[in-house]
N, CA, C and O atoms as CSV, one atom per row, in Angstrom:
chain,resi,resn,atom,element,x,y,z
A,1,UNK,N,N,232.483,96.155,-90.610
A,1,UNK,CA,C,231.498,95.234,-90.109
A,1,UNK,C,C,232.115,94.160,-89.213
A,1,UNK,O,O,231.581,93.826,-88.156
A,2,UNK,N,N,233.248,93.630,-89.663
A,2,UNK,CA,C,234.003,92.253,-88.515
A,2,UNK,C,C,234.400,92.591,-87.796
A,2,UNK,O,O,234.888,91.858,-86.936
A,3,UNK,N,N,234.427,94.142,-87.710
A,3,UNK,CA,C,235.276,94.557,-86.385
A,3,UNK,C,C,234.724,94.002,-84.882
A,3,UNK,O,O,235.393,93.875,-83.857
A,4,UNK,N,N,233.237,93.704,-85.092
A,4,UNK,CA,C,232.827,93.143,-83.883
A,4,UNK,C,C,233.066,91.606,-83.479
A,4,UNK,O,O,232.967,91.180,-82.328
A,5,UNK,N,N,233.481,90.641,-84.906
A,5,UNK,CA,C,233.974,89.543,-84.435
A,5,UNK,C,C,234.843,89.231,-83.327
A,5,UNK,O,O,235.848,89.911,-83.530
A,6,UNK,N,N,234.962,88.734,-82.529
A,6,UNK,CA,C,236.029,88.824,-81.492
A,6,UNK,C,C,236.369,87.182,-80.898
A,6,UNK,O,O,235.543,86.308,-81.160
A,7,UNK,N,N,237.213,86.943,-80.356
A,7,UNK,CA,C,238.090,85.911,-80.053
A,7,UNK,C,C,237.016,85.319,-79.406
A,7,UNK,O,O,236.160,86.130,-79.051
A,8,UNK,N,N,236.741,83.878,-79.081
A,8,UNK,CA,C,235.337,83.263,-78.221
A,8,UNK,C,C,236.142,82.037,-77.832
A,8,UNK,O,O,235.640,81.128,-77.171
A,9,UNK,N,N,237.292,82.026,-78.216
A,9,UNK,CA,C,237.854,80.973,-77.502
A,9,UNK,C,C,239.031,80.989,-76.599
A,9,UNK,O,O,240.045,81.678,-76.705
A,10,UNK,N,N,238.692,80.018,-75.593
A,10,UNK,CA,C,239.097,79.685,-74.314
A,10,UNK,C,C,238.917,80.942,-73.455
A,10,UNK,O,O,239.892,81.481,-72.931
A,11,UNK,N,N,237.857,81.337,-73.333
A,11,UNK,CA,C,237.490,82.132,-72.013
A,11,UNK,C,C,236.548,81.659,-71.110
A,11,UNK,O,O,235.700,80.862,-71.512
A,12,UNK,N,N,236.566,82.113,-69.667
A,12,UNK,CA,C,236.098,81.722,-68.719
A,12,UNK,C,C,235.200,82.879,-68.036
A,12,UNK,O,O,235.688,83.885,-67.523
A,13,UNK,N,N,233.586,82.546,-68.114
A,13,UNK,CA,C,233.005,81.365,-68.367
A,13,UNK,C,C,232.931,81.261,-69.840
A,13,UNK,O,O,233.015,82.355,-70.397
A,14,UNK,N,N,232.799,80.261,-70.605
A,14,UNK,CA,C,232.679,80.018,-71.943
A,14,UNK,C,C,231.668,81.268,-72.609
A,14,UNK,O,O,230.988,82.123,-72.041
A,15,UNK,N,N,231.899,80.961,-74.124
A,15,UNK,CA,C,231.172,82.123,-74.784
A,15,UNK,C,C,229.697,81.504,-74.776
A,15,UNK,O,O,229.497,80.323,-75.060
A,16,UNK,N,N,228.597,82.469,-74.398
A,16,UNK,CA,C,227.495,82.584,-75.030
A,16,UNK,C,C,226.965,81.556,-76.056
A,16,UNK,O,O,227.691,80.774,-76.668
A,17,UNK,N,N,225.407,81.655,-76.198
A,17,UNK,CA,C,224.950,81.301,-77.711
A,17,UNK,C,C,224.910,82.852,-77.966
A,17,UNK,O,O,225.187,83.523,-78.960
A,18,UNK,N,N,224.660,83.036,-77.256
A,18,UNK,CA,C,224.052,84.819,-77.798
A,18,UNK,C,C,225.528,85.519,-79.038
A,18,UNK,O,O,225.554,85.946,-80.193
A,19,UNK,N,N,226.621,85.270,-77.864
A,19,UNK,CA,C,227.812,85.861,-78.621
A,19,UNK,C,C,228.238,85.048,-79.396
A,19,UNK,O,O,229.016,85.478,-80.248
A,20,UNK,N,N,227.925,83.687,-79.405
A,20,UNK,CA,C,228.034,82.491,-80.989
A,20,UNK,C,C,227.422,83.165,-82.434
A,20,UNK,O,O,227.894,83.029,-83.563
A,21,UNK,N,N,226.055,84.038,-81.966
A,21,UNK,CA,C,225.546,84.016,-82.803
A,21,UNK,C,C,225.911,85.347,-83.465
A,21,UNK,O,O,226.108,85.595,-84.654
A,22,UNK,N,N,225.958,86.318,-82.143
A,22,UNK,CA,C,226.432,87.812,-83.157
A,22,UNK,C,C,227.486,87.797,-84.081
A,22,UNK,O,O,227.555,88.313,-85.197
A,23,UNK,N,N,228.532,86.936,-83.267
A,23,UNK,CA,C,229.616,86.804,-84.645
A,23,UNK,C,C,229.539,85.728,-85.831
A,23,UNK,O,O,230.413,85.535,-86.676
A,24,UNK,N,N,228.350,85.090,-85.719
A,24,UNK,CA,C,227.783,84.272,-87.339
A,24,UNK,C,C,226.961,85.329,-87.873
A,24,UNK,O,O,226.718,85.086,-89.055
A,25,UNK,N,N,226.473,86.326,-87.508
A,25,UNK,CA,C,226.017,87.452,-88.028
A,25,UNK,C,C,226.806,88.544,-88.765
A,25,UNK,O,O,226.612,89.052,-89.870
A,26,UNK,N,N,227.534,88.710,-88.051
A,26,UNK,CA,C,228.510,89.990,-88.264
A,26,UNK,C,C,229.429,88.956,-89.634
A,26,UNK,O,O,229.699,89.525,-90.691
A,27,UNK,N,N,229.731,87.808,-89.474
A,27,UNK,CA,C,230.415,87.001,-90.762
A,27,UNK,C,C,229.164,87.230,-92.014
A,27,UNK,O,O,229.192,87.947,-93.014
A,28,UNK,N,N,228.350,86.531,-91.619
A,28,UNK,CA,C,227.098,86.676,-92.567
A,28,UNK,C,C,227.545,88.201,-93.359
A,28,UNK,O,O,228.223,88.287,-94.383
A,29,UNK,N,N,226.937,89.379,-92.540
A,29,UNK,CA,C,227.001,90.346,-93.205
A,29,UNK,C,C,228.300,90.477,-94.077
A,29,UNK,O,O,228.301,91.036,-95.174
A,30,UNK,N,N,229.140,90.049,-93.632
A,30,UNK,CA,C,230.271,90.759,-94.189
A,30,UNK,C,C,230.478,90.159,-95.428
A,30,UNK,O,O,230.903,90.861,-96.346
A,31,UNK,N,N,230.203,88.739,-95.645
A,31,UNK,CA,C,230.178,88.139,-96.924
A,31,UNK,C,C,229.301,88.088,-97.453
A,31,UNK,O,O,229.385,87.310,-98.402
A,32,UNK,N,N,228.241,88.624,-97.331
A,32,UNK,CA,C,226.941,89.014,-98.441
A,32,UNK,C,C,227.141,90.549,-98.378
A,32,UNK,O,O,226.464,91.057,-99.271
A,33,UNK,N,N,227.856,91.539,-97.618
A,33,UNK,CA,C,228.129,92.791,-98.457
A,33,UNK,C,C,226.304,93.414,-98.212
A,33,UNK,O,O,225.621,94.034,-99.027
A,34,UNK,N,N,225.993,93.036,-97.041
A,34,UNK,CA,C,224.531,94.011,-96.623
A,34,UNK,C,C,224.811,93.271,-95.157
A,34,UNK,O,O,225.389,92.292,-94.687
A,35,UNK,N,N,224.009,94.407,-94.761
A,35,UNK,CA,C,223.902,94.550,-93.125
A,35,UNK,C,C,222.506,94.324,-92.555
A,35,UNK,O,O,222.325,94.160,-91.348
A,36,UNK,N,N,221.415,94.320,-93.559
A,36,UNK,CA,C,219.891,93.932,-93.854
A,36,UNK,C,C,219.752,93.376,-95.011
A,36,UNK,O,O,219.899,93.970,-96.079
A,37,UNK,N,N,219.385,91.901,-94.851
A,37,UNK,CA,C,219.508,91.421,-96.672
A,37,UNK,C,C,217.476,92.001,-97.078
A,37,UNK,O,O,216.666,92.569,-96.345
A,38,UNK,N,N,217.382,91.625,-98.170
A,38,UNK,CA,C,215.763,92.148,-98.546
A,38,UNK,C,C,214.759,91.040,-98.365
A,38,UNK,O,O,215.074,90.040,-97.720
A,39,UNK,N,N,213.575,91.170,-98.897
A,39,UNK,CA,C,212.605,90.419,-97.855
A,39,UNK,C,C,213.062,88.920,-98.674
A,39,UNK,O,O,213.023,87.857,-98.054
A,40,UNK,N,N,213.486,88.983,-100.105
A,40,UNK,CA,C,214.133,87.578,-101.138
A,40,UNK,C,C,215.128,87.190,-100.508
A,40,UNK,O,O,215.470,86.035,-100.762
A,41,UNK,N,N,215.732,87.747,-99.761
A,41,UNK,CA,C,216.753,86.822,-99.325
A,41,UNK,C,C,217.315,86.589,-97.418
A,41,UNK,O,O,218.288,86.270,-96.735
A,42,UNK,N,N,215.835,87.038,-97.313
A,42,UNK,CA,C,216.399,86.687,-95.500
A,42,UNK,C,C,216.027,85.825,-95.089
A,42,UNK,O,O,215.999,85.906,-93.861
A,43,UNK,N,N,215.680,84.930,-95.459
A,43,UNK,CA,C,215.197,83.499,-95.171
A,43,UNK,C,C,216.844,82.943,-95.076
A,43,UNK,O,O,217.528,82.585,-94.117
A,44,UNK,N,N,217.099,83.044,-96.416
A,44,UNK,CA,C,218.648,82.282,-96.837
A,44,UNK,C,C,219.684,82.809,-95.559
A,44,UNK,O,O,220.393,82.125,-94.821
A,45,UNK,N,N,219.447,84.557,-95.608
A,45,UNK,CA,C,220.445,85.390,-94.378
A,45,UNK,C,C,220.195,84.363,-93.411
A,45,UNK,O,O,220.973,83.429,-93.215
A,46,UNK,N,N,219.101,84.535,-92.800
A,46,UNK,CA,C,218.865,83.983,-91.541
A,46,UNK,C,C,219.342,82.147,-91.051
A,46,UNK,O,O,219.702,81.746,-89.944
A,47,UNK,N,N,219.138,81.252,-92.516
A,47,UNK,CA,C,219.294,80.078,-92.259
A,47,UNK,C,C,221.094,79.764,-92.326
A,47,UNK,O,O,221.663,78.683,-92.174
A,48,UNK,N,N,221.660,81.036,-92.590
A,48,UNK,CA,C,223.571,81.234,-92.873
A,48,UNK,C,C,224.021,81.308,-91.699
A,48,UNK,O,O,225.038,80.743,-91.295
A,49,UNK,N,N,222.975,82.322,-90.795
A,49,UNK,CA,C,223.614,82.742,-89.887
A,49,UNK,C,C,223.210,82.048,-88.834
A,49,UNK,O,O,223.509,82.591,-87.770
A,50,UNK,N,N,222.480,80.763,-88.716
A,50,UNK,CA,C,222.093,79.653,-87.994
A,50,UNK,C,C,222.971,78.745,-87.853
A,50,UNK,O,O,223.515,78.325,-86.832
A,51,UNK,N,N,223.154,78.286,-89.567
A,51,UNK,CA,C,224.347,77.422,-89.470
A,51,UNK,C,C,225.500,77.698,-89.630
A,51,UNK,O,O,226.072,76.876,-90.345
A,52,UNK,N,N,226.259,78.690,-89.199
A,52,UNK,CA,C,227.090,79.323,-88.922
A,52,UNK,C,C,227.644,79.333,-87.143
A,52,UNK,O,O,228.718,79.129,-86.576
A,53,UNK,N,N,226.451,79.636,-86.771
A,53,UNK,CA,C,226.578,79.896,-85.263
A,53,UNK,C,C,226.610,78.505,-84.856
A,53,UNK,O,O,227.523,78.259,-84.067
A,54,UNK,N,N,225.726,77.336,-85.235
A,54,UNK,CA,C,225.910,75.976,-84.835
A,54,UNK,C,C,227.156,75.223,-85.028
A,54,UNK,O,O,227.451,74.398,-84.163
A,55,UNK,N,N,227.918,75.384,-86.024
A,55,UNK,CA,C,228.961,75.048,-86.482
A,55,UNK,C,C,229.969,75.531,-85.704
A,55,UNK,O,O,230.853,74.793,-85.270
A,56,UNK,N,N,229.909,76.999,-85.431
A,56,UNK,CA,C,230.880,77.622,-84.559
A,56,UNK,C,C,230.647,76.888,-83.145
A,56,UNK,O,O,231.545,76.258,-82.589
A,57,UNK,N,N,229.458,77.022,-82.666
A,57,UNK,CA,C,229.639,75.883,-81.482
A,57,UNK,C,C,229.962,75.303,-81.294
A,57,UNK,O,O,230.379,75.221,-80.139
A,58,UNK,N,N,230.163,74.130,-82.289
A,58,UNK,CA,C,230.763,72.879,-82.373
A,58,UNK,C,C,232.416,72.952,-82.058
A,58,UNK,O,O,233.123,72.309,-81.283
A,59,UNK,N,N,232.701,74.017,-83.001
A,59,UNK,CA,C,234.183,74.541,-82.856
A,59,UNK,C,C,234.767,74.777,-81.744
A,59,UNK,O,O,235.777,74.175,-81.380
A,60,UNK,N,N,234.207,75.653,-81.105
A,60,UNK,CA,C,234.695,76.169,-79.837
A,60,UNK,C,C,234.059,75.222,-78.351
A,60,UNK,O,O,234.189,75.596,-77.185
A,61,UNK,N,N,233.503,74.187,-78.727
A,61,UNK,CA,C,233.243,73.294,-77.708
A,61,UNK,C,C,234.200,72.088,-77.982
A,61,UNK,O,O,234.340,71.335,-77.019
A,62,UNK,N,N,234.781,71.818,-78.949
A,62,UNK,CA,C,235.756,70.757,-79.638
A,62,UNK,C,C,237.482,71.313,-79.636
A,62,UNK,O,O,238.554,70.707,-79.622
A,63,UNK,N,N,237.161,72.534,-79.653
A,63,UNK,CA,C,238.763,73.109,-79.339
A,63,UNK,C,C,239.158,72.549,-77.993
A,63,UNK,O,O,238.362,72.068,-77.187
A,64,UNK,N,N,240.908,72.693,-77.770
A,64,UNK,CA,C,241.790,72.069,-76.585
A,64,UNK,C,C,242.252,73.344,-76.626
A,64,UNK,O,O,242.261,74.177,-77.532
A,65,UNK,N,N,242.680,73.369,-75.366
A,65,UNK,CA,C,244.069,74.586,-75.119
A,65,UNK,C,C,244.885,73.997,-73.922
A,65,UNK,O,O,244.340,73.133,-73.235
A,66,UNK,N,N,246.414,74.491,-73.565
A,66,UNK,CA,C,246.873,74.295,-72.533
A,66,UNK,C,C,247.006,75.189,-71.585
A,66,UNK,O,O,247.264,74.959,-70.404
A,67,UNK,N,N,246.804,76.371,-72.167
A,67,UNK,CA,C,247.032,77.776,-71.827
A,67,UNK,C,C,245.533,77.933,-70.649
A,67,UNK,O,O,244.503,77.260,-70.611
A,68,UNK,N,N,245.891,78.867,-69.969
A,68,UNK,CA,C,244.543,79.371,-68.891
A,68,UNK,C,C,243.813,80.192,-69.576
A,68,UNK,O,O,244.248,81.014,-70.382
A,69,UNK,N,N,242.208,79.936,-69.172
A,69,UNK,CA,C,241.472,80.038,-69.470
A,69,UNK,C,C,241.865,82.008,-69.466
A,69,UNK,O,O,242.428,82.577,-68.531
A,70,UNK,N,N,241.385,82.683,-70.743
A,70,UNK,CA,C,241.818,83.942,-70.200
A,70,UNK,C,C,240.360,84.633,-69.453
A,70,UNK,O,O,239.266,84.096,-69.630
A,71,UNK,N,N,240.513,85.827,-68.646
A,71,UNK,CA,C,239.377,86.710,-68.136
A,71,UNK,C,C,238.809,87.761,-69.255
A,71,UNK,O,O,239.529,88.515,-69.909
A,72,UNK,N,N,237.527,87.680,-69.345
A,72,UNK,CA,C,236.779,88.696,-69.763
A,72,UNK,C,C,237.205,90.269,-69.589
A,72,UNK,O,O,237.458,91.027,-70.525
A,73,UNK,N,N,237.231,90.589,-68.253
A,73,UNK,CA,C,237.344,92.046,-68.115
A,73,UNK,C,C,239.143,92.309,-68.490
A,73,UNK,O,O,239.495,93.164,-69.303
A,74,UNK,N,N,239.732,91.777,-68.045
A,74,UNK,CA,C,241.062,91.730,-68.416
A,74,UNK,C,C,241.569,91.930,-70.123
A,74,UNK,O,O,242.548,92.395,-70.708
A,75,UNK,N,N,240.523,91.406,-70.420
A,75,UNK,CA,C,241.173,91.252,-72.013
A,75,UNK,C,C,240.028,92.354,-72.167
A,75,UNK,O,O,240.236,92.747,-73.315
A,76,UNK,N,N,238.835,93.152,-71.637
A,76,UNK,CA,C,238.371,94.373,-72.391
A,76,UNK,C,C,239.420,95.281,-72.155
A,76,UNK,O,O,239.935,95.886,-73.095
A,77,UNK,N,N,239.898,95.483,-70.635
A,77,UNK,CA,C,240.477,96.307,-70.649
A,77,UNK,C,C,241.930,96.736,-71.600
A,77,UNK,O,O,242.300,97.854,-71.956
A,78,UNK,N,N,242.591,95.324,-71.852
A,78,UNK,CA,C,243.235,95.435,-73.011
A,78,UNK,C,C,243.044,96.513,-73.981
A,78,UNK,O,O,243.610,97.559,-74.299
A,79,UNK,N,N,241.635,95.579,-74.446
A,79,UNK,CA,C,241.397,96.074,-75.820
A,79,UNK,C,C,241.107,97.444,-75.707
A,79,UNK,O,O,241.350,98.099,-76.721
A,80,UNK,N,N,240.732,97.942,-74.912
A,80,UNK,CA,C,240.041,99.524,-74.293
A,80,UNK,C,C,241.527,100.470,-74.150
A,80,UNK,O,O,241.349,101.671,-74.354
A,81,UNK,N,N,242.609,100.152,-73.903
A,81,UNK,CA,C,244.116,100.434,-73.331
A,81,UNK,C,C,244.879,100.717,-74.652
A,81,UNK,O,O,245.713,101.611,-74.799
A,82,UNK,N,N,244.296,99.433,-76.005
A,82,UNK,CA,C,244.903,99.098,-77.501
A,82,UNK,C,C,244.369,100.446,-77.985
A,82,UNK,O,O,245.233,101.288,-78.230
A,83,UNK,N,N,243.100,100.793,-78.164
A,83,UNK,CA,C,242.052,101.630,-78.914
A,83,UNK,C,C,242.712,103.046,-78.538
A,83,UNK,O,O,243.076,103.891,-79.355
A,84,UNK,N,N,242.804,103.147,-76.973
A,84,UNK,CA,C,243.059,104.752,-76.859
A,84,UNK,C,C,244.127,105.216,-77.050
A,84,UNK,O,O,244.316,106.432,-77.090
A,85,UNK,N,N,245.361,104.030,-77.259
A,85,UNK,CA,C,246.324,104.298,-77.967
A,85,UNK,C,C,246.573,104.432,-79.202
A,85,UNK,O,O,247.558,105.066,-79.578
A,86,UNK,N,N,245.922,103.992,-79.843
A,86,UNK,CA,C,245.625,103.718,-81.442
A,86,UNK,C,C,244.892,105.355,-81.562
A,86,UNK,O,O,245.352,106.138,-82.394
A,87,UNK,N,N,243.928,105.698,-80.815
A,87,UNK,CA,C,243.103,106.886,-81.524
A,87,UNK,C,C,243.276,107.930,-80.588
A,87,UNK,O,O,242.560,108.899,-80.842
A,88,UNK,N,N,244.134,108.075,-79.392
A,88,UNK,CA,C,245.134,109.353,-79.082
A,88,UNK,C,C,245.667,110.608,-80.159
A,88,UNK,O,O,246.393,110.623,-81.153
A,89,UNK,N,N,245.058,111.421,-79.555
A,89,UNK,CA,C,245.111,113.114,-80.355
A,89,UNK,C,C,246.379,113.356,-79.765
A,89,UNK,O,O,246.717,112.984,-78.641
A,90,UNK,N,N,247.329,114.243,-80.887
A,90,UNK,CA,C,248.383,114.668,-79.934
A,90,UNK,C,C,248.066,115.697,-79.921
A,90,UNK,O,O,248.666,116.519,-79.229
């Protein structure tokens, strides 16, 4: 499930709310151990993964770095370069 969490800080242009929020989601799930909570408890899901994502905002708008801002496509392609090496058939 966290596998979709991903790094949101110091990139250019800044992260999303959208991508603030998938990864207060993808946390959510992973520490309640469901990926759909039931109709008793998605109120609670939903108000976790609110204040989760707000909090994370806060975070990543309050972080410093000295380092350059890194690129988006640069660091997929990374990760795309990591994977097919990792799951290469011989």
């Amino acid at each position: 499930m966290c596998r979709n969490i991903h790094t949101l800080h110091n990139f250019e242009p800044a992260a999303t709310d959208d991508e603030v929020h998938a990864a207060a989601l993808q946390f959510v799930r992973k520490i309640s151990g469901s990926t759909k909570p039931s109709k008793a408890n998605a109120e609670v899901f939903e108000r976790a993964v609110e204040e989760i994502a707000h909090i994370s905002r806060h975070l990543l708008d309050d972080l410093v770095s000295t380092a350059p801002p890194k690129n988006r496509e640069v660091e997929a392609a990374k990760a795309k370069a990591r994977s097919q090496q990792r799951f290469a058939t011989a």
